[in-house]
N, C-alpha and C positions, 0 to 999 in steps of 0.2 A: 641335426645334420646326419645325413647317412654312415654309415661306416663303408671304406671298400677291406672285402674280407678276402684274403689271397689261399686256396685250398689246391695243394700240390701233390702229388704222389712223387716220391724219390727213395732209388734204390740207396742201400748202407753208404753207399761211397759215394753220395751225394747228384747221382745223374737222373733225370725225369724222363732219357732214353738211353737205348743201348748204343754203341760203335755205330750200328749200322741203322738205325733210328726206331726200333725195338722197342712195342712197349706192350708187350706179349708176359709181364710179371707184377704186373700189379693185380692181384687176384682181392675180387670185390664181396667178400661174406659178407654175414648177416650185418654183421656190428658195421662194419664200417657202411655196406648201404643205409643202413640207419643213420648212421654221421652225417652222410650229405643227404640224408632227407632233411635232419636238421637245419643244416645249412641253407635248402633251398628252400625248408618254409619258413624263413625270414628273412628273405632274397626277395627283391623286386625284380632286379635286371640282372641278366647273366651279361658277363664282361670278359670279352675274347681277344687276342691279337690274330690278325692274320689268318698264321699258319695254325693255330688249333681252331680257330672258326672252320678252316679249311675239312678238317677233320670232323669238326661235331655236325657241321650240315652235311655232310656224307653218311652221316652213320643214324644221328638220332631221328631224322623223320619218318625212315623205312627201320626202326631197328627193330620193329617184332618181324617183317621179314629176315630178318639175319640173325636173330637170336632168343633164345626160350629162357635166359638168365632172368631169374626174377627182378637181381635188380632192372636190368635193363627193361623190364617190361614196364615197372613202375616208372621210371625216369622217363620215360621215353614221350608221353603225355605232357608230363611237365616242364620239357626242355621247350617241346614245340608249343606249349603256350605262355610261357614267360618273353617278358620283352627282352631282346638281347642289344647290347652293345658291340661295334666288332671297330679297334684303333685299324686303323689302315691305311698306309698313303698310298694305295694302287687300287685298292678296292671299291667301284663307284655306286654300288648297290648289292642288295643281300636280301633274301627271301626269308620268314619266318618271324616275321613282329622284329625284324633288326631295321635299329640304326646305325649306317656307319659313318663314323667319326675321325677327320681329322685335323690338321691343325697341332697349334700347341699346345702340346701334353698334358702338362700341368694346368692351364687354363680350363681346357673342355674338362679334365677329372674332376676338378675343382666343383665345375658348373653342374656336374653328374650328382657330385657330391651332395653338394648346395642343395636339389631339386627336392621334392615332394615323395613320401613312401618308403617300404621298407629298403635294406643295406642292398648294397651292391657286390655280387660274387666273383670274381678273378677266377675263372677253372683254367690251370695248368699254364703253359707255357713260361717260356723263360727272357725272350728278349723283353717283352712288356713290362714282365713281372717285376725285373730285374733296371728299367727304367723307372717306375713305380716306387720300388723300393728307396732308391737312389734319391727320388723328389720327395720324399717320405711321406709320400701319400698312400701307403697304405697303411689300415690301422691294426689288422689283424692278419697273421697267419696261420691257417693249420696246414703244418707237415705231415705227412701220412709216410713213414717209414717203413721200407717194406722186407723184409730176409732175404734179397739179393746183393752183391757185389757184381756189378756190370761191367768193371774195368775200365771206361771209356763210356763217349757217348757226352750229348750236352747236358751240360753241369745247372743245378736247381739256380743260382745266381751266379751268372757269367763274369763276375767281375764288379765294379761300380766302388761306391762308397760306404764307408763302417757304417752301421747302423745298430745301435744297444736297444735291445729286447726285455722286456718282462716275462720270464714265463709262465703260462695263465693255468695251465691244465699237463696234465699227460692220461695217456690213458690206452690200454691194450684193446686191440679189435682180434676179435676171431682166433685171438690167442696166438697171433703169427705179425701182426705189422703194430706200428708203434705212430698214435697221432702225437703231435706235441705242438700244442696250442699258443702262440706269442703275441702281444700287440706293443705296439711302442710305448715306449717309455714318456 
């Protein structure tokens, strides 16, 4: 069976945006683009809700036109040819090797889960994540902690139900953010 693997960036005081939806502080060095190369080459399907699908098809199919960061220049190939998943009850089609999925939650995860090939990735977001969490279908976390306090903004899990962790790893990136690795107990 697949693993689904949830990989977040959050500032010190726990938010994955700012007040004003800011997410202009999460700075991506060497080590930690390493991390999610990691991640992605043992990734079959990237796994979106909505509003961050909304954001990564905006940005990663033109992102060498918008940007000379290395990582972005490596990821940027590998976003647009991994199959994606994107949960959405408004979204009726999606360009880029996506399917969109909706229906009951748990079910279709389930069926993701079940299917054939390497884990499945969860990049970012919080209402999904945080429903996910809740059905405890996810099996792994990496938190990627970063040296800000944001004050405000929404929060890595909006709420839901306890859930006890193991935790698997920690590890310093670039000498500035902090991953810290969990899967269920």
């Amino acid at each position: 069976m697949r693993k689904l693997v949830y990989a977040v960036h959050t500032s010190l005081d726990g938010h994955i945006e700012g007040p004003n939806g800011e997410f202009d502080w999460a700075i991506m060095g060497p080590e930690l683009s390493a991390h999610s190369r990691e991640l992605t080459d043992r990734t079959g399907t990237l796994v979106y809700g909505r509003r961050v699908w909304d954001m990564m098809s905006s940005y990663w199919p033109r992102a060498e036109e918008l940007s000379d960061h290395p990582h972005d220049l490596a990821y940027a190939p590998v976003w647009r040819e991994t199959p994606k998943v994107v949960f959405s009850r408004t979204l009726e089609k999606a360009d880029w090797s996506t399917e969109v999925v909706s229906g009951d939650l748990a079910e279709r995860t389930a069926g993701l889960k079940s299917g054939p090939g390497k884990d499945l990735l969860l990049m970012g977001g919080a209402e999904l994540a945080g429903a996910l969490a809740d059905l405890g279908l996810i099996d792994e976390f990496h938190i990627v902690v970063h040296p800000v306090v944001l004050g405000g903004g929404k929060k890595v899990f909006p709420g839901g139900v306890r859930t006890d962790l193991r935790l698997t790893g920690t590890r310093t990136l670039d000498g500035r953010a902090v991953l810290l690795t969990y899967e269920k107990k």
